[in-house]
MIMI-932022 format. One record per residue: y, x, z of N, C-alpha, C, O in turn; residue number from 0; residue in one letter. Coordinates in nm, 2 decimals. Layout:
<rs>
@n_py Y n_px X n_pz Z ca_py Y ca_px X ca_pz Z c_py Y c_px X c_pz Z o_py Y o_px X o_pz Z num NUM residu a
...
</rs>
This chain:
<rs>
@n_py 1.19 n_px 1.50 n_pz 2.44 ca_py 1.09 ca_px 1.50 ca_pz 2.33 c_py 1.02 c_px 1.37 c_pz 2.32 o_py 0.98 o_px 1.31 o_pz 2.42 num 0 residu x
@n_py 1.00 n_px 1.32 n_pz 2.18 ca_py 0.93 ca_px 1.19 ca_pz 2.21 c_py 0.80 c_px 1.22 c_pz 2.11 o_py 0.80 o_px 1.31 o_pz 2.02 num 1 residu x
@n_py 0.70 n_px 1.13 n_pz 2.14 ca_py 0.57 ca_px 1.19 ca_pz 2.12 c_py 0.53 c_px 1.03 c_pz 2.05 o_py 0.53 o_px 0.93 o_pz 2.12 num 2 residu x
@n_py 0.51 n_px 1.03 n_pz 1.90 ca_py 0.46 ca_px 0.89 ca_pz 1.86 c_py 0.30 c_px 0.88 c_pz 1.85 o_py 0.22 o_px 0.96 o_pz 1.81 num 3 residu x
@n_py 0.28 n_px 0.78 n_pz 1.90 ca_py 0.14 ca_px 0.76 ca_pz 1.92 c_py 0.12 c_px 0.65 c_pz 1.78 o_py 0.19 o_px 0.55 o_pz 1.74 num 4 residu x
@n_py -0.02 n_px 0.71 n_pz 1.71 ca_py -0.02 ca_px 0.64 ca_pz 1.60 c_py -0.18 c_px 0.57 c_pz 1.62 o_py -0.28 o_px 0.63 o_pz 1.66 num 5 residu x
@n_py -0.18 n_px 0.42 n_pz 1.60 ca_py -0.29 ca_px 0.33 ca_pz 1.61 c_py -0.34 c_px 0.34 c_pz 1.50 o_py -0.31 o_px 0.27 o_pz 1.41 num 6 residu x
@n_py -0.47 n_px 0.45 n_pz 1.50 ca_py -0.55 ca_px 0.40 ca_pz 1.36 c_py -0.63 c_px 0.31 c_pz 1.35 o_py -0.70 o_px 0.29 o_pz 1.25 num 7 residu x
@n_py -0.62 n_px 0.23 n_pz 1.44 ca_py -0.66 ca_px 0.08 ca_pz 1.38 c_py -0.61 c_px -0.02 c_pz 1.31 o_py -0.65 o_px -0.13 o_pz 1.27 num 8 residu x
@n_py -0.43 n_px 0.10 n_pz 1.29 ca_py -0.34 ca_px -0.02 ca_pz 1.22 c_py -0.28 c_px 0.08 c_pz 1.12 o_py -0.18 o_px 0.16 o_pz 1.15 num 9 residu x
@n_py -0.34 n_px 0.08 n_pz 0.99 ca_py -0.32 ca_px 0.15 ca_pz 0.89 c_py -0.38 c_px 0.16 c_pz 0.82 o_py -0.49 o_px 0.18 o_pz 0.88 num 10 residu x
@n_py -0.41 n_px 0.18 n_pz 0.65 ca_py -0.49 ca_px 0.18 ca_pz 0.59 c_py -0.57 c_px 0.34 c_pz 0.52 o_py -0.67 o_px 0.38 o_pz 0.45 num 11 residu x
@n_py -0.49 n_px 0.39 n_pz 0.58 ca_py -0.52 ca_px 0.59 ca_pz 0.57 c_py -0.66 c_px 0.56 c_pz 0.57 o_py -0.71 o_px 0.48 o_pz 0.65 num 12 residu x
@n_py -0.75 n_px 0.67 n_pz 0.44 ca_py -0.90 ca_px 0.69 ca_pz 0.45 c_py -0.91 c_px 0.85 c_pz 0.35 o_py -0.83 o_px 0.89 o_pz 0.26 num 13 residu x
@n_py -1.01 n_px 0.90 n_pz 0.39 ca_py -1.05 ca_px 1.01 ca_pz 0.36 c_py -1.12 c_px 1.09 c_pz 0.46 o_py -1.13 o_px 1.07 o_pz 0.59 num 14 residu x
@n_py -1.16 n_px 1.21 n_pz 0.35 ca_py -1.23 ca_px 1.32 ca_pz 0.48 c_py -1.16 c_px 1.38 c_pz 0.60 o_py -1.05 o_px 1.37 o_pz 0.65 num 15 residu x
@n_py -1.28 n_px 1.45 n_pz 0.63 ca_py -1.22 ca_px 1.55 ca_pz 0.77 c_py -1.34 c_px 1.64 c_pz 0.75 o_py -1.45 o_px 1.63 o_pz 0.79 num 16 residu x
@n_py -1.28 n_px 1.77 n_pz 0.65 ca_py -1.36 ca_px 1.86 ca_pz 0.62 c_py -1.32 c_px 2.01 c_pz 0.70 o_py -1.21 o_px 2.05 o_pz 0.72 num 17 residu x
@n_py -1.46 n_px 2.09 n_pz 0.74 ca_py -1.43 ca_px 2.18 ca_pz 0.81 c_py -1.37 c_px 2.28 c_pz 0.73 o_py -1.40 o_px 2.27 o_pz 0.61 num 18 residu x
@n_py -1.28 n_px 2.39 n_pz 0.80 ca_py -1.22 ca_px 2.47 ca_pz 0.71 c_py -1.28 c_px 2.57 c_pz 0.62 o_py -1.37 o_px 2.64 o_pz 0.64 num 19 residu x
@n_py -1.21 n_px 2.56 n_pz 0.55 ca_py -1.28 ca_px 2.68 ca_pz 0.43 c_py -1.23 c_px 2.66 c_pz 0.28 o_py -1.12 o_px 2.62 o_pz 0.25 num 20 residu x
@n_py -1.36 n_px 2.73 n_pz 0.19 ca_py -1.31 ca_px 2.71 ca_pz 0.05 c_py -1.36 c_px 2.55 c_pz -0.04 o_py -1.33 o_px 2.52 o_pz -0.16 num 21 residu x
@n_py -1.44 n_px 2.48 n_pz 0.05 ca_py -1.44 ca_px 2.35 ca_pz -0.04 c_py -1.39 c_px 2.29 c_pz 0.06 o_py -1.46 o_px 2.19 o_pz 0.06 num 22 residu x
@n_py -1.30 n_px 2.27 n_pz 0.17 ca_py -1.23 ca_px 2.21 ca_pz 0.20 c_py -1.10 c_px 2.22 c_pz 0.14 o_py -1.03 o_px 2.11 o_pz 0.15 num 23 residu x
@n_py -1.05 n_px 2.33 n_pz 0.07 ca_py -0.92 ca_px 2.36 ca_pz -0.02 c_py -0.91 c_px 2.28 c_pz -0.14 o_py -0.81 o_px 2.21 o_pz -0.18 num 24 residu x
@n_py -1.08 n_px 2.30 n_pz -0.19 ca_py -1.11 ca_px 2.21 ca_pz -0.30 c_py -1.12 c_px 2.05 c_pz -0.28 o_py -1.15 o_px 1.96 o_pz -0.35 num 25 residu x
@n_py -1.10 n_px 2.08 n_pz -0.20 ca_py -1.12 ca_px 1.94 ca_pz -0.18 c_py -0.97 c_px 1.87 c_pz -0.18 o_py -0.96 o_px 1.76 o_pz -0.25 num 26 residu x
@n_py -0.88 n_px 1.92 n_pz -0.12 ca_py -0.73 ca_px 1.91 ca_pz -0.11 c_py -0.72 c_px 1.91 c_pz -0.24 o_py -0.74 o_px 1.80 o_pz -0.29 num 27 residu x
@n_py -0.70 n_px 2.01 n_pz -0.33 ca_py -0.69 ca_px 2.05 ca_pz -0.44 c_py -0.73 c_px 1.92 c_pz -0.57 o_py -0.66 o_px 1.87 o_pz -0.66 num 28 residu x
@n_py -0.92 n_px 1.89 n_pz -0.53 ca_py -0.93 ca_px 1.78 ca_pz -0.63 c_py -0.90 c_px 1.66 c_pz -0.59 o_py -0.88 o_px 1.58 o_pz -0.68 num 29 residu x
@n_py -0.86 n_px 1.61 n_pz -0.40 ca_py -0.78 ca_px 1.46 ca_pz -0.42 c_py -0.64 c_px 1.47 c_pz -0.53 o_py -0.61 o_px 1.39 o_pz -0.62 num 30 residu x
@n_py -0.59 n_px 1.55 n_pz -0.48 ca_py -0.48 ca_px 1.54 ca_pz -0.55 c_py -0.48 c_px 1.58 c_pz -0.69 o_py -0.38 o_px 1.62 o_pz -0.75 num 31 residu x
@n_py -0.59 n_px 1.57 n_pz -0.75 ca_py -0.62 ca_px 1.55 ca_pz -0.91 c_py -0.67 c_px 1.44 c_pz -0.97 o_py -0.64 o_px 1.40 o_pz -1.08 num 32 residu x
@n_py -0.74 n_px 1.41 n_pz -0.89 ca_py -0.81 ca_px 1.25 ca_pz -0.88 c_py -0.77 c_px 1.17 c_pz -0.83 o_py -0.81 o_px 1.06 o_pz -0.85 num 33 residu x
@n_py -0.66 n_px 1.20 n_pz -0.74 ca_py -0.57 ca_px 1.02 ca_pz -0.71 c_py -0.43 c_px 1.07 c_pz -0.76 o_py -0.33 o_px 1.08 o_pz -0.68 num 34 residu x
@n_py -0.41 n_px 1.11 n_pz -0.93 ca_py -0.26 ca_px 1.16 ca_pz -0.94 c_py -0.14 c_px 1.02 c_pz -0.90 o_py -0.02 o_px 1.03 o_pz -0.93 num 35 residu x
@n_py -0.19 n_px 0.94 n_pz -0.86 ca_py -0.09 ca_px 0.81 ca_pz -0.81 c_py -0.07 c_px 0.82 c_pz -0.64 o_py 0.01 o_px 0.75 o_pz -0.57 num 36 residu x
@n_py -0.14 n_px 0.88 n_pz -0.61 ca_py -0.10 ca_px 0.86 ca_pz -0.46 c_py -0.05 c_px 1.02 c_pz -0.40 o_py -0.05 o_px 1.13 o_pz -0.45 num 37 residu x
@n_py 0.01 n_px 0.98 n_pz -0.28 ca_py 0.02 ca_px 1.10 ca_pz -0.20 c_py -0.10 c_px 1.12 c_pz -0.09 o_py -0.13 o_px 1.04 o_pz -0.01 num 38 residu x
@n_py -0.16 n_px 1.26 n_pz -0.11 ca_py -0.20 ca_px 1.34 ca_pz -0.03 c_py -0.16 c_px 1.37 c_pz 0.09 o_py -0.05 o_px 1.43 o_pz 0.10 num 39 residu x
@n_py -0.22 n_px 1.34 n_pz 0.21 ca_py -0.16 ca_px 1.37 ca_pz 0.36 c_py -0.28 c_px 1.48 c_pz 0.40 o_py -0.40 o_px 1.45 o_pz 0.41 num 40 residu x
@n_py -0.24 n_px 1.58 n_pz 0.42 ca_py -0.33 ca_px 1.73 ca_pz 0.48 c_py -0.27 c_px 1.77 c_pz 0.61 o_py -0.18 o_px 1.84 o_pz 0.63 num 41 residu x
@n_py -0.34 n_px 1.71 n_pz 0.71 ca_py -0.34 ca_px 1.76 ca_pz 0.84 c_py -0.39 c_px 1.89 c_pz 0.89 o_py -0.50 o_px 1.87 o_pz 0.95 num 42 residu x
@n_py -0.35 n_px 2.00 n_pz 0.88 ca_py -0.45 ca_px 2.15 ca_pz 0.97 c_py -0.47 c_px 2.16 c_pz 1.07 o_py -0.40 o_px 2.23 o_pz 1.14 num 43 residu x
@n_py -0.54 n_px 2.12 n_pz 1.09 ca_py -0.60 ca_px 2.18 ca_pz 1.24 c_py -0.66 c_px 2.26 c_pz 1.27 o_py -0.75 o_px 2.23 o_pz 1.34 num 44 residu x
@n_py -0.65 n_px 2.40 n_pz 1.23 ca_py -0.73 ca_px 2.52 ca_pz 1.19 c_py -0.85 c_px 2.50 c_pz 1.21 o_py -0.86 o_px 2.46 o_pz 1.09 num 45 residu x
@n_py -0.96 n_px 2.50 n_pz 1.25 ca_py -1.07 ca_px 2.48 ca_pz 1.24 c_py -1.12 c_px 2.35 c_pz 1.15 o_py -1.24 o_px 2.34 o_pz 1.13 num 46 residu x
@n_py -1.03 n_px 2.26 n_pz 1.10 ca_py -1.07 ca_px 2.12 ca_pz 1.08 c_py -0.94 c_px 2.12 c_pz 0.92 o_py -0.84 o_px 2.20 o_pz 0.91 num 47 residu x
@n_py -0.97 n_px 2.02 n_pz 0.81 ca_py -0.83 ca_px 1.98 ca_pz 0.74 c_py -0.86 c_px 1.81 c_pz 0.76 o_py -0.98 o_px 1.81 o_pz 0.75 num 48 residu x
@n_py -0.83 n_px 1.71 n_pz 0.77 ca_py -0.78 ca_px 1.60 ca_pz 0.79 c_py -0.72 c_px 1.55 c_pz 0.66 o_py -0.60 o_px 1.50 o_pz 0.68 num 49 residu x
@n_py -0.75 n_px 1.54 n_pz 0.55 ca_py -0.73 ca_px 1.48 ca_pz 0.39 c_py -0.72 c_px 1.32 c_pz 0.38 o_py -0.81 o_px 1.25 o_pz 0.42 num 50 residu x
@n_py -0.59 n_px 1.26 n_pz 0.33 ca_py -0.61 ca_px 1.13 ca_pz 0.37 c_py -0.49 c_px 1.05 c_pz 0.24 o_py -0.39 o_px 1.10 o_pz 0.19 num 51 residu x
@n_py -0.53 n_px 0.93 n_pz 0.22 ca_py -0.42 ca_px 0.83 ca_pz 0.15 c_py -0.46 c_px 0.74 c_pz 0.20 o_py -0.56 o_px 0.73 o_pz 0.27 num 52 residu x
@n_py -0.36 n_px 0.65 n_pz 0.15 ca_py -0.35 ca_px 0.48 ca_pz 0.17 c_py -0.49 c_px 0.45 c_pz 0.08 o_py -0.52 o_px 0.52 o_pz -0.02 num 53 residu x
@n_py -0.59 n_px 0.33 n_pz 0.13 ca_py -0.66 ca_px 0.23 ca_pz 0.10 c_py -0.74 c_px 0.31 c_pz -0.01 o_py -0.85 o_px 0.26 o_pz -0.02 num 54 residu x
@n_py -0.74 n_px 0.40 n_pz -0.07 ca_py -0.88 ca_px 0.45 ca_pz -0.15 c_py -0.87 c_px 0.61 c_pz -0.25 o_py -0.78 o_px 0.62 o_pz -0.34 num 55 residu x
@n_py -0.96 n_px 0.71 n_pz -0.21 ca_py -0.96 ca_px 0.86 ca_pz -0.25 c_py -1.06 c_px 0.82 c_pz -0.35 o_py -1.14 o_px 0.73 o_pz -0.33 num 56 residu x
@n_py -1.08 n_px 0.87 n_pz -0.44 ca_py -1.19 ca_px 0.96 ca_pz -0.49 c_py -1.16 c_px 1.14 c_pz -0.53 o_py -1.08 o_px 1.22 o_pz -0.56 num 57 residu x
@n_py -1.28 n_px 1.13 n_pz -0.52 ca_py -1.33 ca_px 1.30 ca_pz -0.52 c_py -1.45 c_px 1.28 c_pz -0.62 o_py -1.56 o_px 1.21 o_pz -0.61 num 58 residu x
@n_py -1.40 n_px 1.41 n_pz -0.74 ca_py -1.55 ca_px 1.37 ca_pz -0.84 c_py -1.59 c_px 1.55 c_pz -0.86 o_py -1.52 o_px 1.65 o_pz -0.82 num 59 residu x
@n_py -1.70 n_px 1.56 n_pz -0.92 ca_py -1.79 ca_px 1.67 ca_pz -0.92 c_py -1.69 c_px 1.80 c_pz -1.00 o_py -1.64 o_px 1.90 o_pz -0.95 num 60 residu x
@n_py -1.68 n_px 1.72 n_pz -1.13 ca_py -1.54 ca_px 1.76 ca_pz -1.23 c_py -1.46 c_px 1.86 c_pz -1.17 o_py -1.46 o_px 1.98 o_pz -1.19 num 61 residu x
@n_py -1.36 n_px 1.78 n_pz -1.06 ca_py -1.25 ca_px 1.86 ca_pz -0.97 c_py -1.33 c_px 1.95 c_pz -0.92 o_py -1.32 o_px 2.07 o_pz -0.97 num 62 residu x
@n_py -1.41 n_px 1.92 n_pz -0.84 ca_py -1.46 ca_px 2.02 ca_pz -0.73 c_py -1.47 c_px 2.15 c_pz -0.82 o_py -1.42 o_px 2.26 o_pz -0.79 num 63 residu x
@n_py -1.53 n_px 2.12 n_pz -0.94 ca_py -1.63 ca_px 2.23 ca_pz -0.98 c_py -1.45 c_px 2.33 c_pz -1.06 o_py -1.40 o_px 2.44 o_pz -1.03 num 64 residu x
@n_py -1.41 n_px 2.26 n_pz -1.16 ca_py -1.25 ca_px 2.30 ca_pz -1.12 c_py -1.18 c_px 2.40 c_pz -1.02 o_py -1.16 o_px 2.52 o_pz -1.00 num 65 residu x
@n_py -1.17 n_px 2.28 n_pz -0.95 ca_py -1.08 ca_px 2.39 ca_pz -0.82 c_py -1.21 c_px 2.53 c_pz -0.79 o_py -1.20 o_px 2.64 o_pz -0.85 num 66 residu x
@n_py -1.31 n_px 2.49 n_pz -0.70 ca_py -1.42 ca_px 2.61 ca_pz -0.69 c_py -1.43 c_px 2.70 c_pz -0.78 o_py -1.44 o_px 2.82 o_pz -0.73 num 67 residu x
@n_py -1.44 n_px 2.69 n_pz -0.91 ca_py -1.43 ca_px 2.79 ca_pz -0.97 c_py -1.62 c_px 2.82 c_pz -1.02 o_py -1.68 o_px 2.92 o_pz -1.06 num 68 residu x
@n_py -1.68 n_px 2.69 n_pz -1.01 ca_py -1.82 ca_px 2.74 ca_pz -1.00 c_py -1.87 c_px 2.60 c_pz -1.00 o_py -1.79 o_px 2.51 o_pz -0.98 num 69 residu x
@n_py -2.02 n_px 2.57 n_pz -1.02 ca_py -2.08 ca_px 2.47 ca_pz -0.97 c_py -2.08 c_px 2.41 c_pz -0.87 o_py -2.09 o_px 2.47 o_pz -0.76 num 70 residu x
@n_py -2.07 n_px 2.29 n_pz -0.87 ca_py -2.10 ca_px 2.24 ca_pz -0.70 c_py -2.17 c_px 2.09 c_pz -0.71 o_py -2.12 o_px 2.00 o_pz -0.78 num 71 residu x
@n_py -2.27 n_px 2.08 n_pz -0.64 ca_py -2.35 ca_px 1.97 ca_pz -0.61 c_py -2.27 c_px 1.88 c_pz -0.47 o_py -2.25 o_px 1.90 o_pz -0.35 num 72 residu x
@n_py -2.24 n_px 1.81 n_pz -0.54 ca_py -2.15 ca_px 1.70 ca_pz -0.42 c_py -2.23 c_px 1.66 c_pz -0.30 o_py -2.18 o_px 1.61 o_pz -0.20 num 73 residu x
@n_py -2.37 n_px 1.68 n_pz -0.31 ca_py -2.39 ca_px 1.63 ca_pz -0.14 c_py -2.35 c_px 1.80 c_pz -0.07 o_py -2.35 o_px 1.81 o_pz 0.06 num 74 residu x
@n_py -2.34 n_px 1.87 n_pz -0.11 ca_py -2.28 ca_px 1.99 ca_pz -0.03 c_py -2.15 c_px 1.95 c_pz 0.04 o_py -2.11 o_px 1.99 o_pz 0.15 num 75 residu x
@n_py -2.11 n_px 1.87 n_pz -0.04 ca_py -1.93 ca_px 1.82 ca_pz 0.05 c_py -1.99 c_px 1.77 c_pz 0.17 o_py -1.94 o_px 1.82 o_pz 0.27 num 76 residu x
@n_py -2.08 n_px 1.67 n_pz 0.20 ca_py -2.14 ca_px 1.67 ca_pz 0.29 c_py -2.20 c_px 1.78 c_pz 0.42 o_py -2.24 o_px 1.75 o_pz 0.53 num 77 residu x
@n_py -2.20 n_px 1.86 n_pz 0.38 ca_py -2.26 ca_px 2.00 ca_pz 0.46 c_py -2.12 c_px 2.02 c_pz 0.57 o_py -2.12 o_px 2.04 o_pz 0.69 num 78 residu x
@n_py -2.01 n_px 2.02 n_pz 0.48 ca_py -1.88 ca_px 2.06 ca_pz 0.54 c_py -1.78 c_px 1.89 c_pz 0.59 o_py -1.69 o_px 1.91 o_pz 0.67 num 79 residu x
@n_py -1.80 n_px 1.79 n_pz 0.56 ca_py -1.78 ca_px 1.69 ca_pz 0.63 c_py -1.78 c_px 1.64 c_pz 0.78 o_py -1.88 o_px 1.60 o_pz 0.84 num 80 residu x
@n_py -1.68 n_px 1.66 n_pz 0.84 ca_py -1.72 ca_px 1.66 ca_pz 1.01 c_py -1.69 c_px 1.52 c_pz 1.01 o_py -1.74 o_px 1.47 o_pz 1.11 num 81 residu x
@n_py -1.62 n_px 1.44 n_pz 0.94 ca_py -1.61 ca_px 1.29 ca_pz 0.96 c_py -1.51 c_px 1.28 c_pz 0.88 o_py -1.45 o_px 1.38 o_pz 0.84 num 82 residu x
@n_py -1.47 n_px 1.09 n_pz 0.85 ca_py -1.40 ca_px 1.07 ca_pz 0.77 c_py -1.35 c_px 0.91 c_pz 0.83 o_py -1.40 o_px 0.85 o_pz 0.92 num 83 residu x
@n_py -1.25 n_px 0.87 n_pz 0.75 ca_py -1.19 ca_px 0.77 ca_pz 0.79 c_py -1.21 c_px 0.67 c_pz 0.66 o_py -1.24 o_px 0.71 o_pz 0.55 num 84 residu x
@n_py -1.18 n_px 0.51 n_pz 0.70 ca_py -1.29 ca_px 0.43 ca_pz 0.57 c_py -1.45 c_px 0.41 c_pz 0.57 o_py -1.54 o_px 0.41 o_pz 0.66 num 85 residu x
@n_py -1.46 n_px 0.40 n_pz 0.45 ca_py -1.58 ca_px 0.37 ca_pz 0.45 c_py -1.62 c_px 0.46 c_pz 0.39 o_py -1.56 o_px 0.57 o_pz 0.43 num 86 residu x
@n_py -1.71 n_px 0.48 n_pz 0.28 ca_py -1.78 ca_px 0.58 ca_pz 0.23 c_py -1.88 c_px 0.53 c_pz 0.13 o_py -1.99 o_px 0.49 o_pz 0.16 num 87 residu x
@n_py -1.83 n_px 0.55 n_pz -0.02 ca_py -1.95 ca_px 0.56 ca_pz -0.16 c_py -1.97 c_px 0.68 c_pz -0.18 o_py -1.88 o_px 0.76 o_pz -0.18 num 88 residu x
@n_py -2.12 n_px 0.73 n_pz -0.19 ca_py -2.12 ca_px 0.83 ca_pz -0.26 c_py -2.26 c_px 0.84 c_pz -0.35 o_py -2.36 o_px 0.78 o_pz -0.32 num 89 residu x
@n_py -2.23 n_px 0.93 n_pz -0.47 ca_py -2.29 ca_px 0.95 ca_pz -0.54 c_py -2.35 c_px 1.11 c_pz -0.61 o_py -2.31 o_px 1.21 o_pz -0.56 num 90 residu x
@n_py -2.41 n_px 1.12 n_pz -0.71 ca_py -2.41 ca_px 1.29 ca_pz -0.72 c_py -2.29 c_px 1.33 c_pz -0.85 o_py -2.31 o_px 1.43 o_pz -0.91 num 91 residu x
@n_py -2.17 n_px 1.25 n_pz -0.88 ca_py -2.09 ca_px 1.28 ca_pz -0.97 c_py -1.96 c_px 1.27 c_pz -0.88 o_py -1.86 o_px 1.34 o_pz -0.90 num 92 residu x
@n_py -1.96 n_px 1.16 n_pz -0.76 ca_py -1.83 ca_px 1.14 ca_pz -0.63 c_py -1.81 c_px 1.09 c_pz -0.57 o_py -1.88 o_px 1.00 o_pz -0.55 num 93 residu x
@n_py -1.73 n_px 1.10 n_pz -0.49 ca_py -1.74 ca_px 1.02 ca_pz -0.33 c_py -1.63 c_px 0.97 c_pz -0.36 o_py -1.55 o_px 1.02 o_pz -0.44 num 94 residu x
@n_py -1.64 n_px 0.85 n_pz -0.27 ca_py -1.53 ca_px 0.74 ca_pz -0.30 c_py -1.48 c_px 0.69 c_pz -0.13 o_py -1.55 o_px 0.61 o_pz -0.07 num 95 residu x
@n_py -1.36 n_px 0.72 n_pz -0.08 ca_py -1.35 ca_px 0.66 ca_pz 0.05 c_py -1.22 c_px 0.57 c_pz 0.09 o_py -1.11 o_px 0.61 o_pz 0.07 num 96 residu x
@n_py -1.27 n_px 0.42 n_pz 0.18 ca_py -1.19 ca_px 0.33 ca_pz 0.09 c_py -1.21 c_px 0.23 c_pz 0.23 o_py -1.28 o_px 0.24 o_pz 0.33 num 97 residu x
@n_py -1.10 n_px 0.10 n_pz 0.18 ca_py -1.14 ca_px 0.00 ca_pz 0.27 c_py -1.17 c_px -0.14 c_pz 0.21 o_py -1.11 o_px -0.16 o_pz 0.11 num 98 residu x
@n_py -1.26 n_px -0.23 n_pz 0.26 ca_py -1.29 ca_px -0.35 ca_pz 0.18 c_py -1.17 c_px -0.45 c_pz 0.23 o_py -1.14 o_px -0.55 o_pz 0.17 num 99 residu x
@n_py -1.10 n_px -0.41 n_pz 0.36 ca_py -0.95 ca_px -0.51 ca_pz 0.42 c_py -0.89 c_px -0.40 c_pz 0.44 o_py -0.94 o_px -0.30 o_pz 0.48 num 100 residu x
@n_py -0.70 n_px -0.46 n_pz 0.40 ca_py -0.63 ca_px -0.41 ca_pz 0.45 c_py -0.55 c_px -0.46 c_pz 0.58 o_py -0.58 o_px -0.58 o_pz 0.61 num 101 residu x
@n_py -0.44 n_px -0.40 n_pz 0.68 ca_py -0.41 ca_px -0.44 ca_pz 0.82 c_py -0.29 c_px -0.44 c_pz 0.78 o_py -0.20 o_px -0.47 o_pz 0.86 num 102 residu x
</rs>
């Protein structure tokens, strides 16, 4: 069995690491509405999802409230955020997570 070890210091992958649930789904749900050019990488870690692309996500209020099915105030994505990879814009219409260099 071989086991690849991957250096995240050498790659441009950014996005959340939201705990599981229903705005973590939403959240899967609106990247991949809001970045219809890139591919979505969803890691499960049952307790955790791991949401990720190359070099820049956004996530806007729009989707969320879309997928949820209801209202949603975007610093609530914050509530469910256990960490993320990149950097981090946000605002109360979306978050934006991104790198200013690529490796």
């Amino acid at each position: 069995m071989t086991t690849e070890v991957v250096d995240a210091t050498q790659n441009n992958r950014v996005g959340p690491v939201m705990r599981a649930g229903d705005v973590a789904q939403a959240v899967v749900e609106a990247a991949e509405m809001d970045n219809p050019d890139k591919e979505i990488q969803v890691e499960d870690k049952l307790a955790y999802l791991r949401i990720s692309t190359e070099d820049e996500m956004i996530i806007t209020k729009e989707s969320m409230e879309e997928c949820l099915g209801r209202s949603f105030e975007m610093r609530d994505l914050e509530i469910n955020l256990s960490s993320f990879a990149g950097l981090i814009d946000a605002d109360s219409n979306r978050f934006r997570f991104y790198f200013n260099k690529k490796v």
